[in-house]
C-alpha positions as CSV (number, residue, x, y, z in Angstrom):
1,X,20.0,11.5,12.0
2,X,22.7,8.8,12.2
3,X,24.8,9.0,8.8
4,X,25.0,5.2,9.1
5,X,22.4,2.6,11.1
6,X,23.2,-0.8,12.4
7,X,19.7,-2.5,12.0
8,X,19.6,-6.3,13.5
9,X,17.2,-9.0,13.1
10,X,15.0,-8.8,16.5
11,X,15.3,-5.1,17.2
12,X,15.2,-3.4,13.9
13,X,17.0,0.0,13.7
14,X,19.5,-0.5,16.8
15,X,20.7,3.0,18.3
16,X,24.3,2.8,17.5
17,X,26.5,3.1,14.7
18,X,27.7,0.3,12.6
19,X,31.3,1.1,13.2
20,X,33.6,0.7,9.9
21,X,30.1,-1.0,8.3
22,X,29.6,0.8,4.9
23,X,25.8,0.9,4.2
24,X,22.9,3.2,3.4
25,X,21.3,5.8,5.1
26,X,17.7,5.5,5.7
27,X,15.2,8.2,5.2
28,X,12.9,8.7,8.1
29,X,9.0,8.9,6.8
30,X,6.1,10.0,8.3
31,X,4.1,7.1,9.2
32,X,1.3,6.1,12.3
33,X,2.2,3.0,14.1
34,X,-0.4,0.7,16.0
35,X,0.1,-2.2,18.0
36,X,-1.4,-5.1,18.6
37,X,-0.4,-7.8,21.7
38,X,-1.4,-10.6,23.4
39,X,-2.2,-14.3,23.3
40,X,-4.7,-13.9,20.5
41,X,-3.3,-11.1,18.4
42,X,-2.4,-13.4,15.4
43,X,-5.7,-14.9,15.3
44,X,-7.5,-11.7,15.8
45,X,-5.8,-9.8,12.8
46,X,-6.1,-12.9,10.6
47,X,-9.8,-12.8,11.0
48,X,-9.9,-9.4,10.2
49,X,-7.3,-8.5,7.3
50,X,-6.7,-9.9,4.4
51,X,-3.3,-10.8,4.6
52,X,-2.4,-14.1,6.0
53,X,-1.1,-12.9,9.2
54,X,-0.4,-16.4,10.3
55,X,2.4,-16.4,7.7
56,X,4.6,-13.1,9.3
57,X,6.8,-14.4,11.6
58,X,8.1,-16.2,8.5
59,X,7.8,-12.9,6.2
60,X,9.1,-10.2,9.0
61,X,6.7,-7.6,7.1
62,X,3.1,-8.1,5.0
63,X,1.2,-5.6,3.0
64,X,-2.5,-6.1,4.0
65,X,-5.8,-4.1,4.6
66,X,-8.2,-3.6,6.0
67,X,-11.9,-3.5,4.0
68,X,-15.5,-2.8,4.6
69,X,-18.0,-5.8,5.2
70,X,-18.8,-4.6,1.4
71,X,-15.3,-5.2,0.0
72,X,-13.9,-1.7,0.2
73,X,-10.4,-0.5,2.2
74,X,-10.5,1.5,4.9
75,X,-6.3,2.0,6.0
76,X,-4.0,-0.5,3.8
77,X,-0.9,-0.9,6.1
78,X,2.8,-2.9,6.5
79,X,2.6,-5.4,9.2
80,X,5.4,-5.9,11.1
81,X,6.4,-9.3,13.8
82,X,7.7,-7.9,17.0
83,X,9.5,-11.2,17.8
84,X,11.2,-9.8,20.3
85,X,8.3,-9.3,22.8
86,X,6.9,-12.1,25.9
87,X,3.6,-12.3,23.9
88,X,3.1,-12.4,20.4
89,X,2.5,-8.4,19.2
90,X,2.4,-7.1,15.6
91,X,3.3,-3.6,14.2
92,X,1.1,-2.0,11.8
93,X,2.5,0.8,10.4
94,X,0.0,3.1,8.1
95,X,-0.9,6.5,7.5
96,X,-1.2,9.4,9.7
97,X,-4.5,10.1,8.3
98,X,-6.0,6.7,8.6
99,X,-4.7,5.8,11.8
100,X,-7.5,7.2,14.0
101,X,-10.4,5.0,12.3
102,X,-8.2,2.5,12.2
103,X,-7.8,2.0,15.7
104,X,-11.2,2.8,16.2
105,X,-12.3,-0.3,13.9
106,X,-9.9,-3.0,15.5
107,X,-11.2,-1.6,19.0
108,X,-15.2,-2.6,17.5
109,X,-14.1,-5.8,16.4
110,X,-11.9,-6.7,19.7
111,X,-15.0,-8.0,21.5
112,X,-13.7,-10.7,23.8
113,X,-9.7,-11.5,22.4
114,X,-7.5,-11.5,24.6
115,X,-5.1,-8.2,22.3
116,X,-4.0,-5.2,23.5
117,X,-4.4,-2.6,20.6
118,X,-2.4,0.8,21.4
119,X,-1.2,4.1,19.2
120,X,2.5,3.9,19.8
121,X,3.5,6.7,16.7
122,X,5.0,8.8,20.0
123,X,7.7,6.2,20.0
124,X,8.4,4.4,16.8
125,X,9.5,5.8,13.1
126,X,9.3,4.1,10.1
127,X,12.4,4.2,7.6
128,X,13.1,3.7,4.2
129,X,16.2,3.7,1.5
130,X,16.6,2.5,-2.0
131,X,19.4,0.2,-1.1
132,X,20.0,-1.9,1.6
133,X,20.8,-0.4,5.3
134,X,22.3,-3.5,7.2
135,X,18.4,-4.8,7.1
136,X,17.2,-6.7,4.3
137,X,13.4,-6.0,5.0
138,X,12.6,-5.6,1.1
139,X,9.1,-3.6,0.4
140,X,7.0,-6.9,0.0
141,X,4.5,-5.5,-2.7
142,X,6.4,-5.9,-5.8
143,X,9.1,-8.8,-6.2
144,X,12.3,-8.3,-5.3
145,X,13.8,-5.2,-4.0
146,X,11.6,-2.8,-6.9
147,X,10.4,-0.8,-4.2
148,X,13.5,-0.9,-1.8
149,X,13.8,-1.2,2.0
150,X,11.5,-0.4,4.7
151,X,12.4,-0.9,8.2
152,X,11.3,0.3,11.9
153,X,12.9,1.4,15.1
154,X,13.0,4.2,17.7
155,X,15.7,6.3,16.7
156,X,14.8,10.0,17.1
157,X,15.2,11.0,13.5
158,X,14.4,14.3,12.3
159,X,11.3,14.2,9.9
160,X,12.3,16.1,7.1
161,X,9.7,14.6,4.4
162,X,12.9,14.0,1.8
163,X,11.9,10.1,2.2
164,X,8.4,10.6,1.8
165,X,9.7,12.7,-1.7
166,X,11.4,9.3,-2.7
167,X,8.9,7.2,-2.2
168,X,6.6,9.2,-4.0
169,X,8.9,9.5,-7.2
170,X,9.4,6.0,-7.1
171,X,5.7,4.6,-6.7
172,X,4.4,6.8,-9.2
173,X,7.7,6.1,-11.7
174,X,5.9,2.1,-10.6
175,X,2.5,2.5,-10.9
176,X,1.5,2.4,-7.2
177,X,-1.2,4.0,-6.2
178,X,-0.7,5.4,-2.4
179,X,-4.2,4.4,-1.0
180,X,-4.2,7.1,1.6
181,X,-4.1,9.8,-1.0
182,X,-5.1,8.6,-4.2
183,X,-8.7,7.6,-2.7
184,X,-11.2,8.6,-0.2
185,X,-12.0,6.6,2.6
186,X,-14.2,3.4,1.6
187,X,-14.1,4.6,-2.1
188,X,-12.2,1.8,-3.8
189,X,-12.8,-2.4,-3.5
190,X,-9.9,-4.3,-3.0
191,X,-9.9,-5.2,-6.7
192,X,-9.7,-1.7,-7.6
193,X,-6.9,-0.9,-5.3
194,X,-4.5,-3.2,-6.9
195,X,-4.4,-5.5,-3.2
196,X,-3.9,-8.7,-5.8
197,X,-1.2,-7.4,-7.9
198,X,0.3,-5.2,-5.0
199,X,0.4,-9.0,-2.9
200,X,-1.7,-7.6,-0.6
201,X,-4.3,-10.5,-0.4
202,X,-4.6,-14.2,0.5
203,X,-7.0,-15.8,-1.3
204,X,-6.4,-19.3,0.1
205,X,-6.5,-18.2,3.9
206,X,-10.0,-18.5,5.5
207,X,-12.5,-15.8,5.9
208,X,-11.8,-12.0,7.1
209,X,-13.9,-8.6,6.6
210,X,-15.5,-8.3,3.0
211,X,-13.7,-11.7,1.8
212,X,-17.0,-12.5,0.1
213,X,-17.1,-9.5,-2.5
214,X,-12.9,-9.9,-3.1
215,X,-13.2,-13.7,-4.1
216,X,-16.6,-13.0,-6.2
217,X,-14.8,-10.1,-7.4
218,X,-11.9,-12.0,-8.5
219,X,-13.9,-15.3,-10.0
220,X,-16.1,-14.0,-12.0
221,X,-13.2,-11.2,-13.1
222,X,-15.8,-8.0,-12.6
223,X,-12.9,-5.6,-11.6
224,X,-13.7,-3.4,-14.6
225,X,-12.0,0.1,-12.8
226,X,-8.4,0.0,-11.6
227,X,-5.3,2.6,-10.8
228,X,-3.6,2.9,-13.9
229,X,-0.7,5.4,-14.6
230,X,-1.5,8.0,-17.7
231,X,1.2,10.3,-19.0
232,X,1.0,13.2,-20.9
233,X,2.9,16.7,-22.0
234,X,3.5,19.3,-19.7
235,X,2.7,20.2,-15.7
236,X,0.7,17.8,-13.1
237,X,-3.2,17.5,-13.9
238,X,-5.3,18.7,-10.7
239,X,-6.3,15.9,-8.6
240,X,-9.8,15.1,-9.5
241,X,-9.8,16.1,-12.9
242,X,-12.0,13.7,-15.0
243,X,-10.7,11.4,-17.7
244,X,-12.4,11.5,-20.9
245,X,-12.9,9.2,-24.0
246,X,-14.0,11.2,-26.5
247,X,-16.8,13.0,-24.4
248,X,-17.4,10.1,-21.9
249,X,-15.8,9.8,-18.8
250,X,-14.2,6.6,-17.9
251,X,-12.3,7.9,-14.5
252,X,-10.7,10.6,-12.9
253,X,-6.7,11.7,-12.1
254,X,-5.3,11.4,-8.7
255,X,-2.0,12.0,-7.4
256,X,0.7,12.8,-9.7
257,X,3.4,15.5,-11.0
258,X,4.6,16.8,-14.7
259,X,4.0,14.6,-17.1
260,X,2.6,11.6,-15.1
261,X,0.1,11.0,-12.7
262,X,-1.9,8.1,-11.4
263,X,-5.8,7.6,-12.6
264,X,-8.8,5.6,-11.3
265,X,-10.1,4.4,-14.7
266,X,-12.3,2.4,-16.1
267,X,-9.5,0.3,-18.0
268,X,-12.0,-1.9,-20.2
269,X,-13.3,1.7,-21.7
270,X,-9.9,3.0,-21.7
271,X,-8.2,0.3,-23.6
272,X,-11.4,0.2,-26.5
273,X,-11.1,3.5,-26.7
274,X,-6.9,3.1,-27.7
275,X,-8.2,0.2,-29.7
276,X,-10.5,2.2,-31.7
277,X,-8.1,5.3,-32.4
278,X,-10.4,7.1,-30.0
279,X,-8.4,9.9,-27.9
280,X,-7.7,10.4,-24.2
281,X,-7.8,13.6,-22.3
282,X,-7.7,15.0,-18.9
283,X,-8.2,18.6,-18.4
284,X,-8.2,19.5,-22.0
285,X,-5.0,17.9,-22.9
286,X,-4.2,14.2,-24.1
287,X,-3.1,11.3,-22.3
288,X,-2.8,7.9,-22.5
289,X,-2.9,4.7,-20.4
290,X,1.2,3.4,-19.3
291,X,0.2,0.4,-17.3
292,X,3.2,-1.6,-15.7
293,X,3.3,-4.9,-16.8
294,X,2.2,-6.5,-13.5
295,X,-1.0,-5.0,-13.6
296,X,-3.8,-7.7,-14.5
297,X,-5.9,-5.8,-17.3
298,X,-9.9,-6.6,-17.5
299,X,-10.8,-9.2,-20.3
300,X,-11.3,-7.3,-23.6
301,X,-14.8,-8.5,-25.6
302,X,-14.5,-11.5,-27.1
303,X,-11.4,-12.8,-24.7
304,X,-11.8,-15.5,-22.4
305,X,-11.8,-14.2,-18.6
C-alpha cells in the first residue's frame, strides 16, 4: 500500500502520491460496499433508514441503519455521497457478514423506484487512520474526530486486518459496540444499539422502517437494556458469558479482550445493584459497569424520565 495517499474532495482516495505532502497512512479495513443510483435513490434510502439521507450531500458520510418493521437492526452501515456520478448514487459501506441480507432487503423494498442497487466490494475499499490523511471525513458517530478518519476509494491495498485491530482497540477503549459482532441479526432495537447516542437516528425526519417502535421507544424512555462497557481483572470473558447481580442475570458479555469487554445489560438492574453494594460478576469473577459519559442511562426509581 501507498506510504502516503492524496485523498480529494469528489474522488476520495486518488491513486497517486501526494508528492512532498506529509500526512497519515490509512489502514485498509475489511468492509462490503453497496451501491445505490438513480433518480430516486435519495428518496428511496430516506424512506427506508433511519438516517436522514436527505442531509448527505451536506455531511459527505452518515451513520444509519437499517431495522425490522419491529424496531430491530438488521446491517448498521456508513453512507457515503458519490457526488461525482451523472445521477445521484450513495455508498453504503457495512459488514462483510451483513452485506448479503442487506442487499437482499433493499432489493424487496425497491418495488417501483427508479435505483439501481449493486455489490461493488470487488472494487472499492474502505480506509481508516487515527489522524488525518489529506481527507477530513471524521467518523460521524461521536463528535469530533474521537473515532478518527474513515474514507473510501479503489486503491488496491493489501488487507492485512492491522486497521480492523485499531479500530477494535479504539471502540472498545470508547464504548462502541460493533453491531455486526456484538449482536445477532435482529437481536437488538435501535434503542438498545446505542443508534441515538452513536447519531445514528433522525428523529425529526419523516417515517422509515420500524420508526414507530424507535420514537415510542424513545418518548416514553422504555430502553431499559443497552451496550455498556464492564471491566474487570485479568484475560477477556467468553463471548456469551452471562452477567450476574448477585444470582440474577441482568445481561450477557460480548466482544471484548483482557480486562474490558462490551455487555448487553440491563443498566436499570445493573446500576441498583451498584447502588445497593450488590456485586457484579461474569464468569465467576467481578466486574463493574464503565459507561462513557455519552451514554443516556435509563431513569433510576423515583427520577423523572
Amino acid at each position: 500500500m501507498p506510504g502516503k495517499c492524496e485523498v480529494n474532495k469528489a474522488g476520495r482516495v486518488a491513486e497517486k502520491c501526494a508528492a512532498g505532502q506529509v500526512v497519515a497512512m490509512p489502514l485498509r479495513l475489511d468492509r462490503a460496499f453497496l451501491r445505490v443510483s438513480g433518480p430516486d435513490a435519495i428518496a428511496f434510502l430516506d424512506n427506508l433508514l433511519t438516517q436522514d439521507v436527505t442531509k448527505l450531500n451536506d455531511a459527505s458520510v452518515l451513520y444509519s441503519a437499517l431495522l425490522t418493521p419491529q424496531g430491530k437492526v438488521v446491517a448498521d452501515m456508513f453512507l457515503w455521497a458519490e457526488n461525482d456520478k451523472p445521477a445521484p448514487s450513495v455508498l453504503i459501506e457495512c459488514d462483510p457478514s451483513r452485506s448479503a441480507e442487506l442487499l437482499r432487503r433493499l432489493n424487496l423494498y425497491r418495488l417501483r423506484a427508479k435505483v439501481s442497487i449493486e455489490d461493488v466490494t470487488a472494487g472499492m475499499s474502505a480506509f481508516y487512520s487515527a489522524e488525518p490523511f489529506a481527507a477530513d471525513t471524521a467518523d460521524p458517530r461521536l463528535p469530533g474526530t474521537t473515532l478518527g478518519f474513515r474514507e473510501f476509494g479503489t486503491i488496491d491495498a493489501p488487507l492485512t486486518g492491522e486497521g480492523d485491530a485499531v479500530i477494535e482497540h479504539n471502540r472498545l477503549a470508547l464504548g462502541v459496540p460493533d453491531l455486526a459482532r456484538d449482536a445477532a441479526p435482529e437481536e437488538v432495537f435501535a434503542g438498545e444499539a446505542l443508534l441515538e447516542e452513536l447519531n445514528g437516528v433522525a428523529f425529526d425526519k419523516g417515517c422509515f422502517v420500524g420508526q414507530e417502535n424507535v420514537s415510542r421507544m424513545k418518548r416514553r424512555a422504555t430502553t431499559r437494556k443497552k451496550f455498556c462497557p464492564i471491566v474487570f481483572e485479568g484475560e477477556a470473558i467468553a463471548y456469551g458469558s452471562p452477567v450476574l447481580a448477585v444470582e440474577a442475570e441482568i445481561g450477557s458479555v460480548r466482544t471484548g479482550a483482557a480486562g474490558r469487554a462490551m455487555a448487553l445489560v440491563r443498566l436499570d438492574r445493573a446500576l441498583d445493584a451498584a447502588s445497593e453494594g450488590k456485586p457484579l460478576t461474569a464468569a465467576g469473577r467481578s466486574v463493574r459497569l464503565d459507561p462513557p459519559s455519552w451514554l443516556i442511562l435509563p431513569p433510576r426509581a423515583g427520577e423523572p424520565d
